[in-house]
KEZAFI-608966 format. One record per atom (N, C-alpha, C): residue in three letters; x, y, z. Coordinates in steps of 0.001 Angstrom, whole numbers, plus 500000, padded with zeros to 6 digits. Example, Ala and Ser with C-alpha at 12.3 -4.5 7.8 and 13.67 -1.06 7.14 Angstrom:
# residues 2
ALA513190494310507800
ALA512300495500507800
ALA513200496700507800
SER512850497750507080
SER513670498940507140
SER512900500030507870
# end
This chain:
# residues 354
UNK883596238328403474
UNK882448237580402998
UNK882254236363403901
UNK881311236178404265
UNK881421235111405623
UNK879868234759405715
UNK879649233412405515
UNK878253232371405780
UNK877894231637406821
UNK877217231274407231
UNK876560230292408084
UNK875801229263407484
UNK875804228194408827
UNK874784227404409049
UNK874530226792409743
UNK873174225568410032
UNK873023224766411404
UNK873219223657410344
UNK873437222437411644
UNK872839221184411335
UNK872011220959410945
UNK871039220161409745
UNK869888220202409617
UNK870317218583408716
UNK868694217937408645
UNK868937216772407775
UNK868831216761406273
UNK869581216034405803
UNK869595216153404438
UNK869638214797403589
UNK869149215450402503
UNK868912213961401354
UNK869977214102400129
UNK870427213105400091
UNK871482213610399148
UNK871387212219397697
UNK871197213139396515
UNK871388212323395342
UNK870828212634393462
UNK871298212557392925
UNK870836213226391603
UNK871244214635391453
UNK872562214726392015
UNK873071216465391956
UNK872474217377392284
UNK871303216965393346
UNK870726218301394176
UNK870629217747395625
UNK870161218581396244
UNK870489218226398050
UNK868978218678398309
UNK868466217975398828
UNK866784218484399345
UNK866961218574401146
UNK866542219643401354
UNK866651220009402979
UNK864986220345403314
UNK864924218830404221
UNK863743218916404766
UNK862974219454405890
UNK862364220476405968
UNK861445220698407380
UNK859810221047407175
UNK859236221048408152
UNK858155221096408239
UNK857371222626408484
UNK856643222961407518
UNK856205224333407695
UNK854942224191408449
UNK855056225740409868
UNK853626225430411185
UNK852862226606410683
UNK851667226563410275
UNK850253228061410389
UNK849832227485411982
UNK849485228512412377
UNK848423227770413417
UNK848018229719413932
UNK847300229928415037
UNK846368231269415269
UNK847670231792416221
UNK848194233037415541
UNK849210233782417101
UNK848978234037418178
UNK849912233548418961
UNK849775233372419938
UNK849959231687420434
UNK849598230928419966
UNK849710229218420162
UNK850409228543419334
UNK850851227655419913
UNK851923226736419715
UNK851261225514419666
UNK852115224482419345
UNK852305223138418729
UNK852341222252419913
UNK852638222618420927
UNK852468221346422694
UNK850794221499423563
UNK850937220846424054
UNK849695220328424449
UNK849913220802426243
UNK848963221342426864
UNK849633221199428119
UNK847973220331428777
UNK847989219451429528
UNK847290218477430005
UNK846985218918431773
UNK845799219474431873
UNK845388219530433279
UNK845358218555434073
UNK845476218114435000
UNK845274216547435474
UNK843800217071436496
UNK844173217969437255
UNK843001218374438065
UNK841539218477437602
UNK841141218961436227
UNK840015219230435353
UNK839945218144434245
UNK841568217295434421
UNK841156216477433309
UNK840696216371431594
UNK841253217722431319
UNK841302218110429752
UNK842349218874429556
UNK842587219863428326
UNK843471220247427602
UNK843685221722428324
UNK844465222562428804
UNK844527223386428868
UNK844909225067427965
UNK845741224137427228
UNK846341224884425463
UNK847463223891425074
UNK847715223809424279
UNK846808224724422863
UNK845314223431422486
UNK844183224201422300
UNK843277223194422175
UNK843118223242420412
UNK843351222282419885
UNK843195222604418379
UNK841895222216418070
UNK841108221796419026
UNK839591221584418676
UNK838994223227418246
UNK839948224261419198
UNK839941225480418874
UNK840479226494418004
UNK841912225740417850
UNK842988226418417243
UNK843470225533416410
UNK842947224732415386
UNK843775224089414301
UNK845102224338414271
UNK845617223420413556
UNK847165224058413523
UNK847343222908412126
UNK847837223329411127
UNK848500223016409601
UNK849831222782409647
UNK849855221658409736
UNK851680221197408623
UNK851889221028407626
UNK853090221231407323
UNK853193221100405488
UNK854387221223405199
UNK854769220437404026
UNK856710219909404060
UNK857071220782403526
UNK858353221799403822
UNK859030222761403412
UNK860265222076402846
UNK860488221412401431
UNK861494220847400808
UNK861772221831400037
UNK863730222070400606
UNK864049223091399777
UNK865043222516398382
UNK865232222627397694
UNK865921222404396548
UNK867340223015396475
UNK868539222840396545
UNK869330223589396535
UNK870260223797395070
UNK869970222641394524
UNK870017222965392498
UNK869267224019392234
UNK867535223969392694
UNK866770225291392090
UNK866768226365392760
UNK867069226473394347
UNK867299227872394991
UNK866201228359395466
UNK865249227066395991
UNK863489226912396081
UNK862858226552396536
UNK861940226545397618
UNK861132225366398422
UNK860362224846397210
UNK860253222807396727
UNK859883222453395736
UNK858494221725396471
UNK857409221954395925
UNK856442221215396133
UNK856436219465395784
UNK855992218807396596
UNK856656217195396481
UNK855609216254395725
UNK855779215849394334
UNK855362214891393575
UNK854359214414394179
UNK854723213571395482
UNK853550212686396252
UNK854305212380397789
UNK853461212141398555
UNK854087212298399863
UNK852908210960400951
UNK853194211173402041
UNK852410209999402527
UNK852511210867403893
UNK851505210797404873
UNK851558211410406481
UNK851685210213406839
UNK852229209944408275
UNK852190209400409189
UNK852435209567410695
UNK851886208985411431
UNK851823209750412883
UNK852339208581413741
UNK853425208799414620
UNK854262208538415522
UNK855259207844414941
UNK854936206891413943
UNK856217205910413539
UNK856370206698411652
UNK857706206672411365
UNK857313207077409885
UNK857418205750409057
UNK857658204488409617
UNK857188203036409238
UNK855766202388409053
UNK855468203277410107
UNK854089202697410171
UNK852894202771408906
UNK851879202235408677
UNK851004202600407414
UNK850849203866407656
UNK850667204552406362
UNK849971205304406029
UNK848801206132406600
UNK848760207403407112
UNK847559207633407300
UNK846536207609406219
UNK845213207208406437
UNK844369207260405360
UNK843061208550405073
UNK843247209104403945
UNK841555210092403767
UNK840827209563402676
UNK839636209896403209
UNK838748209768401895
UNK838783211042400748
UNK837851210937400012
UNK837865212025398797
UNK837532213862399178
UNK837358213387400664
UNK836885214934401155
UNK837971215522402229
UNK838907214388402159
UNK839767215093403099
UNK839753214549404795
UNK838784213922404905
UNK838676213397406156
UNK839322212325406230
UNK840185212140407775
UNK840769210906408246
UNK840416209823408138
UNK839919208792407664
UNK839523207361407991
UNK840372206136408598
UNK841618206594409059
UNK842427205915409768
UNK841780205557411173
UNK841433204653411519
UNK840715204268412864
UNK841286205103414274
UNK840932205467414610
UNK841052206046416077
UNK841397207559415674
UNK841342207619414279
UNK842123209566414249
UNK841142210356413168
UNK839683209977413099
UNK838871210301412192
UNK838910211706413066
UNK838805211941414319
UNK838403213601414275
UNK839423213860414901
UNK840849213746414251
UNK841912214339414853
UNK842770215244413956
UNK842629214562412962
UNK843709214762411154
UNK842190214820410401
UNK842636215915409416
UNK842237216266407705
UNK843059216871407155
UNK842782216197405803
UNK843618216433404783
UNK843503217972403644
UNK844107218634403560
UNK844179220035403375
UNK845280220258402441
UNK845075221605402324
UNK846613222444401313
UNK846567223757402055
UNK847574224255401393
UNK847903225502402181
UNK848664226615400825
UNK848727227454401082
UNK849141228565399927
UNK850212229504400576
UNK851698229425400260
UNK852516229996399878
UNK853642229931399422
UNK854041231323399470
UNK855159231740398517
UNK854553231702397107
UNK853422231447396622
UNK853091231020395330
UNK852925229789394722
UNK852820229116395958
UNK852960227465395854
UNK851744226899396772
UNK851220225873396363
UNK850380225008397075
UNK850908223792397656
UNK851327223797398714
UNK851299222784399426
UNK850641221601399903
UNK850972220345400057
UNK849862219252401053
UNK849902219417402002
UNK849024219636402701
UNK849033219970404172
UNK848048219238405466
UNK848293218252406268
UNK847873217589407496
UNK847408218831408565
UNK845998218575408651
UNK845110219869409765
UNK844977218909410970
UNK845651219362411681
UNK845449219196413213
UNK844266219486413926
UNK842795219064414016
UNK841684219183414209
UNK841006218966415765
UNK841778217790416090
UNK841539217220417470
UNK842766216821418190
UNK842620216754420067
UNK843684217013421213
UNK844250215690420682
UNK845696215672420941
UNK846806214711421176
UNK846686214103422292
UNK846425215062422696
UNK847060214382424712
UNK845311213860425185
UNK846069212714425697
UNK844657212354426430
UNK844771211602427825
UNK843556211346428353
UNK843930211086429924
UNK844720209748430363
UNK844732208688429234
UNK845604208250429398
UNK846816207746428823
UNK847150208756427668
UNK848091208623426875
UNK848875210402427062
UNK849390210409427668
UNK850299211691427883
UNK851897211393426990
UNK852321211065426752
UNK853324210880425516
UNK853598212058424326
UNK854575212507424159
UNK854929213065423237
UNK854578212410421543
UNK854078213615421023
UNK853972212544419669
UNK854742213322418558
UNK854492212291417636
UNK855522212922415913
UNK855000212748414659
UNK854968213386413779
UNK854150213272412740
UNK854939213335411787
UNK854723212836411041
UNK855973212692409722
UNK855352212938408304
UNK855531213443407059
UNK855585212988406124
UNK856571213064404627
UNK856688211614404355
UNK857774211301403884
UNK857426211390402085
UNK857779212096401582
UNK857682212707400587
UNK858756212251399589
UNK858338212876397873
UNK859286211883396578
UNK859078213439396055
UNK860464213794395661
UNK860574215050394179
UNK861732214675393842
UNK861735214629392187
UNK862612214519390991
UNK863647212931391277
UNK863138211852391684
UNK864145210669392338
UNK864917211172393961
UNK864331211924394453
UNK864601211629395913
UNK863407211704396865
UNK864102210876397690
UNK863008210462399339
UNK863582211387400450
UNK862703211918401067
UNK863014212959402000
UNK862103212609402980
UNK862259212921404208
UNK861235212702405108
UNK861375213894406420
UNK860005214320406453
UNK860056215647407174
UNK859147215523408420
UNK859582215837409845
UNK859076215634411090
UNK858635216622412166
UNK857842216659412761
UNK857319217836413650
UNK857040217397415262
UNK857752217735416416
UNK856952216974417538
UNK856282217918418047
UNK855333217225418633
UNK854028217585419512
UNK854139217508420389
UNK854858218457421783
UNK855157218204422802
UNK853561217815423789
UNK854065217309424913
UNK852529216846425556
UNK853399216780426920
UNK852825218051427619
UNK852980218451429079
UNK851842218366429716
UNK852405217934431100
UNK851147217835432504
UNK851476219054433060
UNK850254220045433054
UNK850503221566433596
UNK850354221182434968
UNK851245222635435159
UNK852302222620436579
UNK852538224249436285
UNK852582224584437573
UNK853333226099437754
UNK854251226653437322
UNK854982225119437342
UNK856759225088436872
UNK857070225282435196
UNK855944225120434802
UNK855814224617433060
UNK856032226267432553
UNK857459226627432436
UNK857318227756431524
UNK857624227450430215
UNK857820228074429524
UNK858226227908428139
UNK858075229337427351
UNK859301229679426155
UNK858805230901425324
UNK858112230529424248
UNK857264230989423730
UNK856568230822422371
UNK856772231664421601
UNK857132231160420090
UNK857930232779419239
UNK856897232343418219
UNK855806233213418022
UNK855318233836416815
UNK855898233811415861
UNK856043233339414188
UNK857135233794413387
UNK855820234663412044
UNK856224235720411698
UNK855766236205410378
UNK856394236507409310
UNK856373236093408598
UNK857053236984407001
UNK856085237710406487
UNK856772238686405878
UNK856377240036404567
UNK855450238894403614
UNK855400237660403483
UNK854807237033402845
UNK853587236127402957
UNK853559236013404439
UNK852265235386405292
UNK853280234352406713
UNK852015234162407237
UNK852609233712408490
UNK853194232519408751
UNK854246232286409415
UNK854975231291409480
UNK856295231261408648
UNK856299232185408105
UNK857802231506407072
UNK858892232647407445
UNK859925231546408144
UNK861615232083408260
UNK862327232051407670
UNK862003232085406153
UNK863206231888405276
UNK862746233272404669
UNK863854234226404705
UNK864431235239403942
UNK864364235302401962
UNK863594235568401254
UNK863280235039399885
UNK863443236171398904
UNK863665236085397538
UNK862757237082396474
UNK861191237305397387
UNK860359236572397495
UNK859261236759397793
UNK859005237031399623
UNK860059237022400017
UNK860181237372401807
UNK861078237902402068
UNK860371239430401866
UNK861762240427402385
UNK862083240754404167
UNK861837240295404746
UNK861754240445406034
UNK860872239256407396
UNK861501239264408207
UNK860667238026408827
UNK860602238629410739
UNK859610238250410808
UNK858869238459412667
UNK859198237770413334
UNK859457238362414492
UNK859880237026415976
UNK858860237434416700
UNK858215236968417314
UNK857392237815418485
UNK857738236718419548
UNK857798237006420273
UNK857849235764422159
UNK856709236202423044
UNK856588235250423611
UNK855633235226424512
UNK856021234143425567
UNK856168234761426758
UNK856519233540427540
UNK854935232863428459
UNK855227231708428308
UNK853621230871428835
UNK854069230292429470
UNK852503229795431170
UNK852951229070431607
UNK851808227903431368
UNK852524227294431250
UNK851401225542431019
UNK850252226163429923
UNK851540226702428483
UNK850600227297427579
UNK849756228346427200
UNK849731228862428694
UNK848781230424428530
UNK850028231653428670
UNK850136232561428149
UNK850978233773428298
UNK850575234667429601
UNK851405234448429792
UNK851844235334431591
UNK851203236691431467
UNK850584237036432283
UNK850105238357432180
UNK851272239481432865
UNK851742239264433836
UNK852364239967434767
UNK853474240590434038
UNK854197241164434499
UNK855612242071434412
UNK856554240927433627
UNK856930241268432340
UNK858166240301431887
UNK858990241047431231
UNK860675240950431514
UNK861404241544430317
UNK861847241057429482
UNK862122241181428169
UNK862576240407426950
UNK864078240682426862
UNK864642240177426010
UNK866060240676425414
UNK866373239670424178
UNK866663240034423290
UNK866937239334422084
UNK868511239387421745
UNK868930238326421494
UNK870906237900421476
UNK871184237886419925
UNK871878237592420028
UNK872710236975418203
UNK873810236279418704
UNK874197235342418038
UNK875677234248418201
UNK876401234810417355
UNK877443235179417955
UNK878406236035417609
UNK879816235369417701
UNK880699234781416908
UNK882029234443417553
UNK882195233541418528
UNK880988232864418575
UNK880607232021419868
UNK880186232244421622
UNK879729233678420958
UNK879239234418422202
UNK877925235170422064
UNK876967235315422837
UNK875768235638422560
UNK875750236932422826
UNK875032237993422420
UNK875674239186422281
UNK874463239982421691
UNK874000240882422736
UNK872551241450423195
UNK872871242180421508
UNK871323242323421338
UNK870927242895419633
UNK870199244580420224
UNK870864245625419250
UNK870066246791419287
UNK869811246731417992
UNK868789247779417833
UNK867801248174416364
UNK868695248668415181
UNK868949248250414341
UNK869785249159413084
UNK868801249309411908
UNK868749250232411639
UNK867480250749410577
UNK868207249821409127
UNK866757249177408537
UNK867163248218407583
UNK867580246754407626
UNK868050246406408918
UNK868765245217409166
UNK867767244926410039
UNK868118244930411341
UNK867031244215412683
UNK866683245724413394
UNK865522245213413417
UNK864753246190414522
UNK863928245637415600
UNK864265246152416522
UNK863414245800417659
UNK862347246330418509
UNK861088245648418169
UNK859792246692419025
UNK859732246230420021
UNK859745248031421257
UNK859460247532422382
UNK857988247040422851
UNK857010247612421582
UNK855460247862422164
UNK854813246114422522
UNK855534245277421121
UNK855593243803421494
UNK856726242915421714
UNK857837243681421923
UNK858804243220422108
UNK859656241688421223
UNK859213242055419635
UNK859362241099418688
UNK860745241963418011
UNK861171240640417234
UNK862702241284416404
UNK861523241438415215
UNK862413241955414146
UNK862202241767412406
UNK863775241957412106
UNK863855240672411380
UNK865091240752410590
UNK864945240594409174
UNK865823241772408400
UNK865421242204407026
UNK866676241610406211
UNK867226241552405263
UNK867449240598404191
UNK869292240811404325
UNK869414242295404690
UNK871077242618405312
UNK871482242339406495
UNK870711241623407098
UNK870687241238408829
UNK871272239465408697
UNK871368238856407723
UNK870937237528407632
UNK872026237338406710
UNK873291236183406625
UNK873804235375405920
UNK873458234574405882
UNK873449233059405140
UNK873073231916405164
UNK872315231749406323
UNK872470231183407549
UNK871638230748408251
UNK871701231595410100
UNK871227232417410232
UNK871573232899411914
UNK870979232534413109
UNK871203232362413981
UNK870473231448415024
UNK870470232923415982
UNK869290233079416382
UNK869138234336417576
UNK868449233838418799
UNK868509234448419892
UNK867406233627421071
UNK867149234917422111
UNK866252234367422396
UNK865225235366423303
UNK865396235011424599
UNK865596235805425353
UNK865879235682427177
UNK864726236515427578
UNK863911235686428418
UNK862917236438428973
UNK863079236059430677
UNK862739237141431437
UNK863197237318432920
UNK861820237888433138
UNK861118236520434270
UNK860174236590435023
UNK860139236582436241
UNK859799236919437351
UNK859823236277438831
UNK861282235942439162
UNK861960236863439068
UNK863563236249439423
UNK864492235019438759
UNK863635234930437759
UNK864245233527436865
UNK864326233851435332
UNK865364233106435145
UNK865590233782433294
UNK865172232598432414
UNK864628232646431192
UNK864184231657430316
UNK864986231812428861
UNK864827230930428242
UNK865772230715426988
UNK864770230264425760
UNK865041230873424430
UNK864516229865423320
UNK865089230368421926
UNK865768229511421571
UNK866415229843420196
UNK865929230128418845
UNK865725230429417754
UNK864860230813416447
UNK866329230591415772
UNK865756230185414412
UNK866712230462413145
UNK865978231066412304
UNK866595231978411659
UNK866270232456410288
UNK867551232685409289
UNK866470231970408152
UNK867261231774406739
UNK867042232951405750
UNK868510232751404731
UNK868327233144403733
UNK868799233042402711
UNK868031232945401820
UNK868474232094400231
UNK868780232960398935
UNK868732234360399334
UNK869327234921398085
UNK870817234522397689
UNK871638234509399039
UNK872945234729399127
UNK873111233854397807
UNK875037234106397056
UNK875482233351396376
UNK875438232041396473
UNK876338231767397877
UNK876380230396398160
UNK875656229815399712
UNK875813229113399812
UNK875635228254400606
UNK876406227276401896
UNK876267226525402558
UNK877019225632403103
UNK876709224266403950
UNK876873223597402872
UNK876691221674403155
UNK877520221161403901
UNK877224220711405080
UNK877951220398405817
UNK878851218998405758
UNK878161217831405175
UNK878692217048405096
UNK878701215898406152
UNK877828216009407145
UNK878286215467408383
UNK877629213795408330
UNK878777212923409136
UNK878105211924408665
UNK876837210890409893
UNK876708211973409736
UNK875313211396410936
UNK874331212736410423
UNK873221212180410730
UNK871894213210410146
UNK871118213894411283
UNK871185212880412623
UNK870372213053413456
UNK870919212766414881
UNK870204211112415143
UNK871053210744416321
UNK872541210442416031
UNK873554210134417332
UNK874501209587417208
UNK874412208784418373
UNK874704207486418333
UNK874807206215419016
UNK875994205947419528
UNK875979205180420832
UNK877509205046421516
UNK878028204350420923
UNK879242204905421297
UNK880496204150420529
UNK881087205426419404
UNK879826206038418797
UNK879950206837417030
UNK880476207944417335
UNK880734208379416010
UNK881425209838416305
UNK881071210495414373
UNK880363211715414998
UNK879927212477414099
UNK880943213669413461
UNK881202213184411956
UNK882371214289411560
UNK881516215110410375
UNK881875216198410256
UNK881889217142409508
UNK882789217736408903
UNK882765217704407512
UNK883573218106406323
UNK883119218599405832
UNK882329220147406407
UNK882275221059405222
UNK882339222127403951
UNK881748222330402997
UNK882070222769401634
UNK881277223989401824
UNK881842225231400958
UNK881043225888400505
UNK880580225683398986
UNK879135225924398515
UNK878635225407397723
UNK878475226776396549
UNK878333226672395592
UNK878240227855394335
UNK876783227664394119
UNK875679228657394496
UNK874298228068394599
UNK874141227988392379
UNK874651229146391868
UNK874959228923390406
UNK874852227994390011
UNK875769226913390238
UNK876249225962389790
UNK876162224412390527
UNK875842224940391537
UNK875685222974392318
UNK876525222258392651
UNK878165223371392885
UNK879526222761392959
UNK880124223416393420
UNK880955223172394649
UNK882281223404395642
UNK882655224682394743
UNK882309225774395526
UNK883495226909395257
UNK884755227057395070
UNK885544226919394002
UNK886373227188393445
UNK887403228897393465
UNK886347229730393750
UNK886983231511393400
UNK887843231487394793
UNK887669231107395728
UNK887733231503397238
UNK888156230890397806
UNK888685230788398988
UNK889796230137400249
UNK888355230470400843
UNK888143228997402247
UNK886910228938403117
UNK888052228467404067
UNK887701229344405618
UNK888303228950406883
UNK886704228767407482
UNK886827227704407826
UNK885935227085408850
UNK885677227261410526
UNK884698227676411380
UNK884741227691412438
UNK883441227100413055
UNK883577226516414171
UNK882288225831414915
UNK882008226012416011
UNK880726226555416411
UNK880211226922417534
UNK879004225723418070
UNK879493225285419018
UNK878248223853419637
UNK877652224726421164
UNK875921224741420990
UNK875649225454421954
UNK874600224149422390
UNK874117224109423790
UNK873404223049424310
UNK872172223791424447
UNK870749223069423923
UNK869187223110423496
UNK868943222862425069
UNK867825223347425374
UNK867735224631424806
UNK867967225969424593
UNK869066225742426209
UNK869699227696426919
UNK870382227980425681
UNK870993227288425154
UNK871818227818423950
UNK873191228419424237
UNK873503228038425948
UNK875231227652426485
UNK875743227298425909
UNK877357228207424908
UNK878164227567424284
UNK878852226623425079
UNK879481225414424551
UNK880308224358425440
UNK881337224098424603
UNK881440224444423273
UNK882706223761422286
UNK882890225222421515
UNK884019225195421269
UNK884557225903419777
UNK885722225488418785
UNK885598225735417641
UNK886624225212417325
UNK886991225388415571
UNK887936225225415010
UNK888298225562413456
UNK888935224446413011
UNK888976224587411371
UNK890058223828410775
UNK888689223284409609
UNK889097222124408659
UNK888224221661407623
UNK887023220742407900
UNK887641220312409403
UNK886849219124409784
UNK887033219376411049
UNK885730218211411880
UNK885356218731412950
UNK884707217830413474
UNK884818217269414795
UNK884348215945415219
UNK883383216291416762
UNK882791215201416594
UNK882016215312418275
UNK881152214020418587
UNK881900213434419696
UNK881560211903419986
UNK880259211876420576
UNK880185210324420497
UNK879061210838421786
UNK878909210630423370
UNK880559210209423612
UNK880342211171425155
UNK880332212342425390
UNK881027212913424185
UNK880802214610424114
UNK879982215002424288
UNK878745214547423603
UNK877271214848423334
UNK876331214757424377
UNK876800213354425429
UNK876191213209426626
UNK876457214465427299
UNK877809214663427739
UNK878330215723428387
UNK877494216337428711
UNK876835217111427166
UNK876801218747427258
UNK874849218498427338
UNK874667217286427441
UNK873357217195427876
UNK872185215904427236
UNK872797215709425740
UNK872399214736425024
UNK871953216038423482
UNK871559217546423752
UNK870942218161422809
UNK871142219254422256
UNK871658218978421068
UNK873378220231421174
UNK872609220366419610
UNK872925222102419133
UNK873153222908417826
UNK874861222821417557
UNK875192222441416336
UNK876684223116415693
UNK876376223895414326
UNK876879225062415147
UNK876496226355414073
UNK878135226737412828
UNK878229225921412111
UNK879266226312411443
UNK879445227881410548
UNK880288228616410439
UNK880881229736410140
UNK881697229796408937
UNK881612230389408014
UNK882701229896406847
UNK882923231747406316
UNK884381231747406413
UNK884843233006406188
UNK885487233405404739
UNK885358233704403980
UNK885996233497402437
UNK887198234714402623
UNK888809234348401923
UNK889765235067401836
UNK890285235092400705
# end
């Protein structure tokens, strides 16, 4: 019997754990970065003047076993200090400088209505090329959670590859979490350059982290299958413990590319909280430990039936090059470690029950 998981941030208080991320709709095929022509002097993709693109806070509940829709929430864009973005009664921005950039929206799934921030107008502009971040920091049942998305903003170049992974569920588009209501979930890749998908000759290959080794995926009927016609995974509900991290190698022009995906799943019994005492960054001098538990999703409390051996796999963002391994209850990583291996590291913990 054996679980997973990643790092992820967490809110902790009132005997439930809320795990925050941000859920993306946007049209397949396009992504969330901006790539910036300098020569023509506009947007090259993704243009959301064309292609909207919807956020919306995916707070999961781990008392209820649930993404929980959030009481009341607030957007904000670049700082999550900063005021408030503002709408009027129709949904439109009235925040000065972002009236035709942001509207205010909902979105529908799993059976749930979401709040949802519409991405309407370009980020990137001719003279603000900067990466941006959008936040919103949200309240359910006495906790504060705050959930973030960046907007990458590239100056196209030849050099600008990148993979883009499509995600679909059995339940509508965008959702990687494995559910009662999502029996199966889509990868599709596409490798782009400066945002547009390559027309020419590309080969794919899809991995799994395995033991701390990446370890090419074939089709098993029921679990993962792999189409060659679009060269996308589907992973079905026996393919998936707690949390699996897979990545796509695509080989163009004599050069290989990298991009990692997770997919979840929440039927399982339990779970695994990591404990770690840093959320995000770690600052010099610090050192980030992890003490983690397996959790009884039942009950909301440290497994008791079972012996948990712990193992940790640290791979560096984005190739997803393992650089660390390691076991025992606890588990440390400084931050010259962290410089080391690049500044942008996954730790995929493993928990084996005996």
């Amino acid at each position: 019997m054996n679980f997973s998981s990643t790092r992820n941030l967490y809110s902790y208080g009132n005997g439930d754990t809320i795990t925050p991320g941000m859920g993306v709709s946007i049209d397949p095929g396009y992504g969330l970065s901006q790539f910036w022509n300098i020569t023509k002097g506009g947007v090259d993709n993704t243009d959301f003047t064309q292609h909207p693109a919807k956020l919306f806070p995916q707070a999961w509940s781990t008392m209820k076993g649930k993404f929980v829709v959030p009481e009341r929430g607030t957007w904000h864009y670049n700082n999550p200090e900063a005021a408030a973005l503002t709408f009027d009664s129709n949904g439109n921005c009235t925040t000065t400088g972002l009236s035709s950039v942001f509207r205010l929206t909902t979105i529908e799934q799993n059976g749930l209505t979401f709040p949802a921030l519409e991405i309407i107008g370009n980020l990137a502009k001719a003279n603000d090329l900067t990466d941006k971040c959008i936040y919103y920091k949200g309240h359910y049942q006495k906790l504060d959670f705050v959930c973030q998305q960046l907007i990458s903003i590239q100056v196209s170049s030849a050099d600008a590859f990148d993979i883009l992974i499509s995600t679909t569920g059995a339940d509508g588009t965008g959702d990687d979490v494995l559910s009662n209501d999502n029996d199966w979930v889509k990868l599709t890749p596409m490798l782009q350059r400066a945002g547009t998908t390559v027309s020419g000759t590309v080969s794919y290959t899809w991995q799994r982290l395995v033991n701390g080794s990446w370890v090419n995926i074939q089709s098993q009927s029921s679990m993962i299958v792999i189409n060659a016609a679009d060269n996308s995974l589907t992973a079905y509900n026996a393919a998936v413990e707690g949390v699996e991290s897979f990545r796509c190698v695509a080989t163009y022009g004599n050069k290989t590319y990298y991009k990692i995906k997770e997919i979840s799943d929440v039927h399982d019994p339990y779970y695994i909280v990591d404990y770690c005492t840093h959320t995000d960054g770690v600052g010099e001098g610090e050192t980030a430990v992890f003490k983690p538990k397996v959790i009884d999703r039942a009950t909301n409390t440290p497994d008791t039936l079972h012996s948990w051996n712990f193992s940790y796999t640290v791979t560096k963002l984005p190739s997803g090059d393992v650089v660390k391994t390691a076991t025992g209850a606890q588990f440390s990583l400084t931050y010259d470690e962290i410089e080391s291996y690049g500044g942008n590291i996954m730790t995929r913990i493993l928990a084996e029950g005996v």
